[in-house]
Chimera marker file (.cmm) of the C-alpha trace (Angstrom):
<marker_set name="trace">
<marker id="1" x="0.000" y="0.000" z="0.000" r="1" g="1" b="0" radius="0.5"/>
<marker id="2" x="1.169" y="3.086" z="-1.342" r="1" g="1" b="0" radius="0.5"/>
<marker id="3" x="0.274" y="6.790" z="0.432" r="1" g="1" b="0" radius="0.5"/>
<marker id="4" x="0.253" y="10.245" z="-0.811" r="1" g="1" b="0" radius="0.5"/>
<marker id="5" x="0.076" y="13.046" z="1.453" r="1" g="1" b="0" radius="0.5"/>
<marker id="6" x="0.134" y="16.465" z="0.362" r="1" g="1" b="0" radius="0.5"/>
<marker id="7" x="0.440" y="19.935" z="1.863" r="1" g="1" b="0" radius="0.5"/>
<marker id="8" x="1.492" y="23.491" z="1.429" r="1" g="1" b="0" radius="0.5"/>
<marker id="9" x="-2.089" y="24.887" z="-0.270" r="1" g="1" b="0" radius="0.5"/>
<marker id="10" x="-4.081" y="28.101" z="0.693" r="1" g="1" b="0" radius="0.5"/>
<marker id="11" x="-5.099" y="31.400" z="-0.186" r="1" g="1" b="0" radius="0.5"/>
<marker id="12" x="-3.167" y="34.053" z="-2.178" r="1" g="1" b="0" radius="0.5"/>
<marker id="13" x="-3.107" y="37.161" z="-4.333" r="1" g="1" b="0" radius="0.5"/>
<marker id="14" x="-2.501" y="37.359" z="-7.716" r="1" g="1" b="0" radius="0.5"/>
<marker id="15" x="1.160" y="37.512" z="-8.763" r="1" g="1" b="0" radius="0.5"/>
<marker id="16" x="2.401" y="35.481" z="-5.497" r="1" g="1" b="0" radius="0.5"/>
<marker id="17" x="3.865" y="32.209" z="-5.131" r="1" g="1" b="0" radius="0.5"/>
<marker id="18" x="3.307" y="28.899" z="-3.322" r="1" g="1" b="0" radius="0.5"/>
<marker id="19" x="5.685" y="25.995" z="-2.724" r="1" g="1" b="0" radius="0.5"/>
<marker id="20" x="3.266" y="22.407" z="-2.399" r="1" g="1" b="0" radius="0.5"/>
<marker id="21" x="4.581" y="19.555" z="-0.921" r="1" g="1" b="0" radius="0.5"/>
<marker id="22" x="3.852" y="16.011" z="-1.751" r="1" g="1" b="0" radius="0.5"/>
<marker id="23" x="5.517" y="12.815" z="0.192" r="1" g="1" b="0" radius="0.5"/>
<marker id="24" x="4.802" y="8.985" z="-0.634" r="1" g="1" b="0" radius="0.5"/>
<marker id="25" x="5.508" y="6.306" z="1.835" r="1" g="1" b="0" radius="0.5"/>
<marker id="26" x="3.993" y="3.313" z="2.305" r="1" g="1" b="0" radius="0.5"/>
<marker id="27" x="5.402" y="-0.098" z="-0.065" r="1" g="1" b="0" radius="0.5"/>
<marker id="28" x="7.197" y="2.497" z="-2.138" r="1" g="1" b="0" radius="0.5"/>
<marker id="29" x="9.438" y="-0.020" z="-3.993" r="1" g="1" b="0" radius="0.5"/>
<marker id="30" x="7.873" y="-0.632" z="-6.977" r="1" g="1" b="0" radius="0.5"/>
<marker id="31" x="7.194" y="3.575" z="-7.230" r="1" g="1" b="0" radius="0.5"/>
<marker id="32" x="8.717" y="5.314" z="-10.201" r="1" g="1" b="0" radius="0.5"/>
<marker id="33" x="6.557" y="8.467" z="-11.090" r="1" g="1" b="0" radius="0.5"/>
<marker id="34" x="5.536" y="11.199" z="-8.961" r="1" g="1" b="0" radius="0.5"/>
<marker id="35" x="2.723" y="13.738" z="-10.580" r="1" g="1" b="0" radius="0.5"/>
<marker id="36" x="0.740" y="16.462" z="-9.684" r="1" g="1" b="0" radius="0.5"/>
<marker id="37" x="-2.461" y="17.068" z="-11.068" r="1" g="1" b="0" radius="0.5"/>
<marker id="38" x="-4.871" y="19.562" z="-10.700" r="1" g="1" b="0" radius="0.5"/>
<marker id="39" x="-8.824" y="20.002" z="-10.573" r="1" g="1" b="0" radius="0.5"/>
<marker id="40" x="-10.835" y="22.993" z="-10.880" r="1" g="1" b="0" radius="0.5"/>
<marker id="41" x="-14.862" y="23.155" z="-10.033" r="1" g="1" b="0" radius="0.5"/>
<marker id="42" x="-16.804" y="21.460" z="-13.251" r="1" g="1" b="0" radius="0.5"/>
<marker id="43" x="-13.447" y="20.867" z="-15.004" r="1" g="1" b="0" radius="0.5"/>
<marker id="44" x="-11.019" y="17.894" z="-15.606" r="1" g="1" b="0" radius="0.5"/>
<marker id="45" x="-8.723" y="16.796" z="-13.858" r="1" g="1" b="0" radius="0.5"/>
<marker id="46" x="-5.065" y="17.752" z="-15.426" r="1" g="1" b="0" radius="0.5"/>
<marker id="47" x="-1.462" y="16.872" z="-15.044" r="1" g="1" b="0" radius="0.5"/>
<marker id="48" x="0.185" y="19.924" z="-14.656" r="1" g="1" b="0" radius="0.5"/>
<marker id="49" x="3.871" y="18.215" z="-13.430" r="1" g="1" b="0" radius="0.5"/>
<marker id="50" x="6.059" y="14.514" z="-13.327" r="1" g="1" b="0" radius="0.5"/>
<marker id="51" x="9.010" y="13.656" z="-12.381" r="1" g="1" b="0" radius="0.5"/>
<marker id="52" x="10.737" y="10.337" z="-12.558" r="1" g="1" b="0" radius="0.5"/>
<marker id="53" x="12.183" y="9.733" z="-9.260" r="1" g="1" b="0" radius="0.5"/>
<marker id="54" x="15.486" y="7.438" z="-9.577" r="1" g="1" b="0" radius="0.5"/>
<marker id="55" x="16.180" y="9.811" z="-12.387" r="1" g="1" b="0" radius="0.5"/>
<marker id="56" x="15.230" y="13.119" z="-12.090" r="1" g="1" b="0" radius="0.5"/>
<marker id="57" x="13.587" y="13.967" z="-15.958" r="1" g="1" b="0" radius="0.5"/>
<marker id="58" x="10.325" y="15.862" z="-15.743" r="1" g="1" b="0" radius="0.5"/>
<marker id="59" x="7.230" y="16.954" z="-17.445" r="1" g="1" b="0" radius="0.5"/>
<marker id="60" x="5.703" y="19.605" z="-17.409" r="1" g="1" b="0" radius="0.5"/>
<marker id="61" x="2.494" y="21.005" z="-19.271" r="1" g="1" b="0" radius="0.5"/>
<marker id="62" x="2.185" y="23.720" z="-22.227" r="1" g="1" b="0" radius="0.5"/>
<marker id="63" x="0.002" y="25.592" z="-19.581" r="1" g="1" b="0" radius="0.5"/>
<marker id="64" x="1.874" y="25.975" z="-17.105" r="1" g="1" b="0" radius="0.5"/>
<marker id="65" x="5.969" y="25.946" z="-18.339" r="1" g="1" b="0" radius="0.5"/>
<marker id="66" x="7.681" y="29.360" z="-17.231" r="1" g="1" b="0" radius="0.5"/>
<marker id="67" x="5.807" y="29.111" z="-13.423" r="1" g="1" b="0" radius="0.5"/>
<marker id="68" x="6.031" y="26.140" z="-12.273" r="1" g="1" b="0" radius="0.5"/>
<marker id="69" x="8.484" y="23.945" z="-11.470" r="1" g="1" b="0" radius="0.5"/>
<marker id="70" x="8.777" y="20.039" z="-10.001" r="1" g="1" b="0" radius="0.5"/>
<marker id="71" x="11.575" y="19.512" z="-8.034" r="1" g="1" b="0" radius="0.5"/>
<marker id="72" x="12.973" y="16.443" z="-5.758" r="1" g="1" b="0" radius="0.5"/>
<marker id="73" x="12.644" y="17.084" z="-1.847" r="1" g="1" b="0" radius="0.5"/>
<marker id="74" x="14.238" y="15.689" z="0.984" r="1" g="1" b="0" radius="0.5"/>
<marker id="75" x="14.233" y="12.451" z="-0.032" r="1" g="1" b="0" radius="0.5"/>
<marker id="76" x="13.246" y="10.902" z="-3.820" r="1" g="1" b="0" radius="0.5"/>
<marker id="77" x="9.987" y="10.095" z="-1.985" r="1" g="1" b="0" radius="0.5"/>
<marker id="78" x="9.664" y="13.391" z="-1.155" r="1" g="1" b="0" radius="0.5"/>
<marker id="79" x="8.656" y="16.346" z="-3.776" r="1" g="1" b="0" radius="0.5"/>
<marker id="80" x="8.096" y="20.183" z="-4.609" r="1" g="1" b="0" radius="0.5"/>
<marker id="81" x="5.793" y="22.015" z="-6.775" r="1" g="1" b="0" radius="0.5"/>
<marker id="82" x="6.861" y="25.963" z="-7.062" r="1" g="1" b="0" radius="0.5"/>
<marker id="83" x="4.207" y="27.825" z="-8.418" r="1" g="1" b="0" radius="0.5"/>
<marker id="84" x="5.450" y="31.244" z="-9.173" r="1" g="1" b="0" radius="0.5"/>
<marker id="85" x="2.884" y="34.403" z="-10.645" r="1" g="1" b="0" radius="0.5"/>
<marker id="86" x="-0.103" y="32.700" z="-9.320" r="1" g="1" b="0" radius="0.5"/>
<marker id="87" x="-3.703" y="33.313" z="-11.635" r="1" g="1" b="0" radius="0.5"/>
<marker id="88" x="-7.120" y="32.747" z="-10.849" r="1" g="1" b="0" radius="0.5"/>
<marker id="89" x="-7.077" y="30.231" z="-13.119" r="1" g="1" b="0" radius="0.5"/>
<marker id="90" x="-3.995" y="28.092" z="-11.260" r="1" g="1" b="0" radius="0.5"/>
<marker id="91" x="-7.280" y="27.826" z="-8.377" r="1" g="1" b="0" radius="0.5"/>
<marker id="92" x="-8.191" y="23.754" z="-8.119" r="1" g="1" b="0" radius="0.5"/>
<marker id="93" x="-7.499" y="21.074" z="-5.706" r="1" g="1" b="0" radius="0.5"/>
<marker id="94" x="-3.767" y="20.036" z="-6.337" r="1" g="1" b="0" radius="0.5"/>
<marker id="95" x="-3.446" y="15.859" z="-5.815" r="1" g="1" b="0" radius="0.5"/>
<marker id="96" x="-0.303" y="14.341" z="-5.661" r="1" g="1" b="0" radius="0.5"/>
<marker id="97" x="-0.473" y="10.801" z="-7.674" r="1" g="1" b="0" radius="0.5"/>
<marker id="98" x="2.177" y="8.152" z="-7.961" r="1" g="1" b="0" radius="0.5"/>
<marker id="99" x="2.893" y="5.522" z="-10.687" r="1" g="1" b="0" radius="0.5"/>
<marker id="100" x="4.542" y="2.471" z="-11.064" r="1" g="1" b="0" radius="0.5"/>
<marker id="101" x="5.501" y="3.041" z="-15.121" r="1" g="1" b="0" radius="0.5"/>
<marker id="102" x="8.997" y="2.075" z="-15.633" r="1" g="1" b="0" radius="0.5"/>
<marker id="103" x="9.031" y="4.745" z="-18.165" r="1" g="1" b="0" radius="0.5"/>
<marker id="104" x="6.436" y="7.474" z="-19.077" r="1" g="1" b="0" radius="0.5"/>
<marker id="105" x="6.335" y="9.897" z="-21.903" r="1" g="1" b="0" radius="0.5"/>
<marker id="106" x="5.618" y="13.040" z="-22.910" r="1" g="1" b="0" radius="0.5"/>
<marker id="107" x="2.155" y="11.662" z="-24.721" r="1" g="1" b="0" radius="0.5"/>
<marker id="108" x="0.870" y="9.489" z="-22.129" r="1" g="1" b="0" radius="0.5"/>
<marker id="109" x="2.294" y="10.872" z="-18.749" r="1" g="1" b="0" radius="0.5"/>
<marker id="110" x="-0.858" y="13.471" z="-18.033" r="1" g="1" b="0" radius="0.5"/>
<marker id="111" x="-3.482" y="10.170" z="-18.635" r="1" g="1" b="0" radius="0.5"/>
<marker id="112" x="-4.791" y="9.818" z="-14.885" r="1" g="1" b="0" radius="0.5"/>
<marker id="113" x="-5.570" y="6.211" z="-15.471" r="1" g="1" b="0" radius="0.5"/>
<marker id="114" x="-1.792" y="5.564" z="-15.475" r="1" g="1" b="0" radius="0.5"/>
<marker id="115" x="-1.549" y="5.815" z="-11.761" r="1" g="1" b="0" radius="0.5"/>
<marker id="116" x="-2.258" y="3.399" z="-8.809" r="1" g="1" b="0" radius="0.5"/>
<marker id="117" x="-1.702" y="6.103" z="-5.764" r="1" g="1" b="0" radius="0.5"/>
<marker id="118" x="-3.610" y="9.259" z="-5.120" r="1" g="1" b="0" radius="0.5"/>
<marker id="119" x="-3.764" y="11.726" z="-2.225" r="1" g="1" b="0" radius="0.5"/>
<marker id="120" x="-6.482" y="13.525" z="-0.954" r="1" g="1" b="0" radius="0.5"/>
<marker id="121" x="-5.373" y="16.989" z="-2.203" r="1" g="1" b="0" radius="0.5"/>
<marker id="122" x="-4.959" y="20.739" z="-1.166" r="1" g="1" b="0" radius="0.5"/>
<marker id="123" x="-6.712" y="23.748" z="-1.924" r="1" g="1" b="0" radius="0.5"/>
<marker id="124" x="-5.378" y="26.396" z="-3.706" r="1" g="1" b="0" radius="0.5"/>
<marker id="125" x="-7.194" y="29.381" z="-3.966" r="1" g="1" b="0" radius="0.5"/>
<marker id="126" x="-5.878" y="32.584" z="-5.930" r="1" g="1" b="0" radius="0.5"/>
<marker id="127" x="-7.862" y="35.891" z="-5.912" r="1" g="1" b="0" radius="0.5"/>
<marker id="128" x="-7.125" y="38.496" z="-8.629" r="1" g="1" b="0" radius="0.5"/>
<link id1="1" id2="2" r="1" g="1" b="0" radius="0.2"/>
<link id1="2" id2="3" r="1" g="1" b="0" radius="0.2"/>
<link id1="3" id2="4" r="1" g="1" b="0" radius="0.2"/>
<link id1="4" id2="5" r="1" g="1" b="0" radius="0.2"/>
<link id1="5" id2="6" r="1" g="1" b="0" radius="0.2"/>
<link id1="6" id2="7" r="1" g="1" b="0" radius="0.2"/>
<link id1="7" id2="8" r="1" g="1" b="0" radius="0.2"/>
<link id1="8" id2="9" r="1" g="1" b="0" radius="0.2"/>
<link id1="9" id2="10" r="1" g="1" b="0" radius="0.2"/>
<link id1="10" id2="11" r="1" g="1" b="0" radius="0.2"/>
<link id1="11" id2="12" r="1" g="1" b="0" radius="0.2"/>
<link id1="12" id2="13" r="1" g="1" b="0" radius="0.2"/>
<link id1="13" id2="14" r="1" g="1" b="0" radius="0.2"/>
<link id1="14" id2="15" r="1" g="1" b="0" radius="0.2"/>
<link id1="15" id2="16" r="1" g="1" b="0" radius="0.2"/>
<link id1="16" id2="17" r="1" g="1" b="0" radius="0.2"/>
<link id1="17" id2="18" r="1" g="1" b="0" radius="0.2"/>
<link id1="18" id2="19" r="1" g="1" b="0" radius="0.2"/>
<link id1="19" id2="20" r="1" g="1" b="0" radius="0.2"/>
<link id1="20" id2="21" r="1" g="1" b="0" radius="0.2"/>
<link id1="21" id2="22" r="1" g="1" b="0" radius="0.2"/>
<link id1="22" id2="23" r="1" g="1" b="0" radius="0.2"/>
<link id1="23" id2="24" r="1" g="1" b="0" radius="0.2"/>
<link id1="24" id2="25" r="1" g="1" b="0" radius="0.2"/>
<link id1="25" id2="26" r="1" g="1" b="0" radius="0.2"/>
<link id1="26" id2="27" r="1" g="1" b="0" radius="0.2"/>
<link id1="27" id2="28" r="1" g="1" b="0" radius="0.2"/>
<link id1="28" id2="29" r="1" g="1" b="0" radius="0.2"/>
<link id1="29" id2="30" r="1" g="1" b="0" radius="0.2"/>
<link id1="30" id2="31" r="1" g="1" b="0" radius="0.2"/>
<link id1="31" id2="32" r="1" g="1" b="0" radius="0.2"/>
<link id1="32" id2="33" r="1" g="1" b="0" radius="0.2"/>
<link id1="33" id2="34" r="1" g="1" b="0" radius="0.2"/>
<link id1="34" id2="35" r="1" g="1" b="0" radius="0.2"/>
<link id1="35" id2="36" r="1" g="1" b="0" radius="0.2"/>
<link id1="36" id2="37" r="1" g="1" b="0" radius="0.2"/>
<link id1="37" id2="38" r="1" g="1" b="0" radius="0.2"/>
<link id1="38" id2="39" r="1" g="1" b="0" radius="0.2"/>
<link id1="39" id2="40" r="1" g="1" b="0" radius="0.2"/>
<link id1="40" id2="41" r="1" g="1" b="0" radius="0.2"/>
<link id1="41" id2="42" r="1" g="1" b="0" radius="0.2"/>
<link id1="42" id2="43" r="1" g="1" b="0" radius="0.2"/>
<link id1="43" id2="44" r="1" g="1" b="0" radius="0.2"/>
<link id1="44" id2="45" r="1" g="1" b="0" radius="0.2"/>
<link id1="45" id2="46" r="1" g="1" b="0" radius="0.2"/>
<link id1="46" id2="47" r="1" g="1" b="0" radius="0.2"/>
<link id1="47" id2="48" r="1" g="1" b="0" radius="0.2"/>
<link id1="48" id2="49" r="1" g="1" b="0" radius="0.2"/>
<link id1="49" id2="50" r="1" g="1" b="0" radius="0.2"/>
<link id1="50" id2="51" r="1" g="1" b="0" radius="0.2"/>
<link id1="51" id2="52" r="1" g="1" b="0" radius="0.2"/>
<link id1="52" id2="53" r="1" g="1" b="0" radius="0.2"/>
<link id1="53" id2="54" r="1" g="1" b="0" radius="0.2"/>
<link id1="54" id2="55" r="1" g="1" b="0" radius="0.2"/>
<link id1="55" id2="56" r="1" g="1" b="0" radius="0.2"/>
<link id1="56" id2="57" r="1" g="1" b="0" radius="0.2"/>
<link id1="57" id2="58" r="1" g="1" b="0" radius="0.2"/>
<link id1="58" id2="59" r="1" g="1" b="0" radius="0.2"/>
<link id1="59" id2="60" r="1" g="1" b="0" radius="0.2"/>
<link id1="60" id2="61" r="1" g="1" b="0" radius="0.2"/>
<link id1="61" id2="62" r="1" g="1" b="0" radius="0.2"/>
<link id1="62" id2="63" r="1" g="1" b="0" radius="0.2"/>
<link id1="63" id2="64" r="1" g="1" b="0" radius="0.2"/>
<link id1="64" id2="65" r="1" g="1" b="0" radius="0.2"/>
<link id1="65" id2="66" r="1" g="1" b="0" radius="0.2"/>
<link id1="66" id2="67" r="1" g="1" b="0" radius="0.2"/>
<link id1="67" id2="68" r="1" g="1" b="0" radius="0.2"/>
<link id1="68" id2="69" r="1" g="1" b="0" radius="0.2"/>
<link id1="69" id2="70" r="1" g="1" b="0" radius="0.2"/>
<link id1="70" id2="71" r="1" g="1" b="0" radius="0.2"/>
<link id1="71" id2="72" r="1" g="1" b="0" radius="0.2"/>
<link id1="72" id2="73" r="1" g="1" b="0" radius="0.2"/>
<link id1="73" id2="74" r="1" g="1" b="0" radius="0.2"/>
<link id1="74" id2="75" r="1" g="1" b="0" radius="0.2"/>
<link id1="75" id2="76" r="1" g="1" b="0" radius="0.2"/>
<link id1="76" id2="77" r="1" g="1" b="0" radius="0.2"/>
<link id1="77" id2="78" r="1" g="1" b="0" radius="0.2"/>
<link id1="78" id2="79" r="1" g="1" b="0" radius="0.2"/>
<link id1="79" id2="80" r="1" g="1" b="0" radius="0.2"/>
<link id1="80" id2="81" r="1" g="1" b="0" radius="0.2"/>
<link id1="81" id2="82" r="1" g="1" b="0" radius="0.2"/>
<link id1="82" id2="83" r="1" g="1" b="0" radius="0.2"/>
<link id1="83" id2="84" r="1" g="1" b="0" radius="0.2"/>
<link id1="84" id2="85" r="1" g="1" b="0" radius="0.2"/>
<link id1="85" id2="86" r="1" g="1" b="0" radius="0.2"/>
<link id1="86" id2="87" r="1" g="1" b="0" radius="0.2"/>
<link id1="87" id2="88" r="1" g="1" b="0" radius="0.2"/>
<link id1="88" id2="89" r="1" g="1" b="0" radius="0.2"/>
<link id1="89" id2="90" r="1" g="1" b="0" radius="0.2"/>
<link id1="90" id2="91" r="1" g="1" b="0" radius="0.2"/>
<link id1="91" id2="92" r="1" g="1" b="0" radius="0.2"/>
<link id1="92" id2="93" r="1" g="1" b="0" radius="0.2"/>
<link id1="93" id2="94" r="1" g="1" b="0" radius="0.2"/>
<link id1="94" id2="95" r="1" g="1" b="0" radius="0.2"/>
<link id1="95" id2="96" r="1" g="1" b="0" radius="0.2"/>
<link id1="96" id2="97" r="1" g="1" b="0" radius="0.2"/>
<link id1="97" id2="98" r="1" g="1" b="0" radius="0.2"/>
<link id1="98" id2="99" r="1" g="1" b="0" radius="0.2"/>
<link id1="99" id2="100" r="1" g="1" b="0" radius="0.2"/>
<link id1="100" id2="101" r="1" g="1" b="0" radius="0.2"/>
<link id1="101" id2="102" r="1" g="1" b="0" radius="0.2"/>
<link id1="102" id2="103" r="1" g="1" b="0" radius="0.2"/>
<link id1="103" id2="104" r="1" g="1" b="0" radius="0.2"/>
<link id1="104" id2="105" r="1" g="1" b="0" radius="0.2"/>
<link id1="105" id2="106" r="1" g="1" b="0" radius="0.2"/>
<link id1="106" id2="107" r="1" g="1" b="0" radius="0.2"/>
<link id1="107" id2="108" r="1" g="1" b="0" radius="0.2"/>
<link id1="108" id2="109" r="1" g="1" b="0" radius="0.2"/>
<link id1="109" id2="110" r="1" g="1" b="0" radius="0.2"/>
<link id1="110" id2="111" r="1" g="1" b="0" radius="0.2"/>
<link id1="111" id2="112" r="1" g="1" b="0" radius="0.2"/>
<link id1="112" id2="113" r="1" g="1" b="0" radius="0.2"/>
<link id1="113" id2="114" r="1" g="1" b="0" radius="0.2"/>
<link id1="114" id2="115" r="1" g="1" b="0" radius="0.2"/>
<link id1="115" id2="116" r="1" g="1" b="0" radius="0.2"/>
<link id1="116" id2="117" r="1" g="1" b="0" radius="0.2"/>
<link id1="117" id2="118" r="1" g="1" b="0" radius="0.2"/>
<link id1="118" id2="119" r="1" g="1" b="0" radius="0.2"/>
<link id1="119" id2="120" r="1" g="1" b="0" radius="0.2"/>
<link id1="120" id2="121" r="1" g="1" b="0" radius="0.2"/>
<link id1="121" id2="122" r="1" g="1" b="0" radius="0.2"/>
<link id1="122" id2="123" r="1" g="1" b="0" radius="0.2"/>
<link id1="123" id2="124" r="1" g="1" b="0" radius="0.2"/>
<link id1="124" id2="125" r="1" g="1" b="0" radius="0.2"/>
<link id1="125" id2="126" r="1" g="1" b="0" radius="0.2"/>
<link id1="126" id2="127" r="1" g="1" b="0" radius="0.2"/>
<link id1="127" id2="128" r="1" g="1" b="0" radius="0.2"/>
</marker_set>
């Protein structure tokens, strides 16, 4: 059993920043994708950020290269999402999700179906 736990969400102005944090533990083992996706009210959910974590390459979506970035933590179970120049439109519940692909691309990484772990999210909430 794999768990997700993520923190670092809230409430911020326009043009601010937030740092998420995400950290899997748990039968980790078999583990090799971290992602975060998000999910606004009446919209899809979306992968916005992956990284592989024995490796280090990432993904990140059209919408969202230039403010945010995916970065290891602590530990490779252990991981960052900067959002920089926050929008109204960056508002959703951010959920951490991890995969056990031994390899991921940049056509199938975002496809939620594609991983077996899931936290319960944070709230992030930007006002303009």
């Amino acid at each position: 059993q794999v768990q997700l736990e993520e923190s670092g969400g809230g409430s911020v102005q326009a043009g601010g920043s937030l740092r998420l944090s995400c950290v899997m533990t748990g039968y980790t083992a078999q583990m090799n994708y971290m992602t975060w996706f998000r999910q606004a009210p009446g919209k899809e959910r979306e992968g916005v950020a992956a990284r592989y974590i024995h490796g280090g390459h990432t993904f990140l979506a059209d919408s969202v290269k230039g403010r945010y970035t995916i970065s290891q933590g602590s530990t490779k179970n252990h991981m960052w999402l900067q959002i920089d120049t926050l929008k109204p439109e960056d508002s959703a519940i951010y959920y951490c999700a991890a995969s056990d692909l031994r390899r991921m691309s940049s056509s199938n990484w975002q496809h939620a179906g594609h991983y077996q772990a899931w936290g319960p999210g944070t709230q992030v909430t930007v006002s303009s």
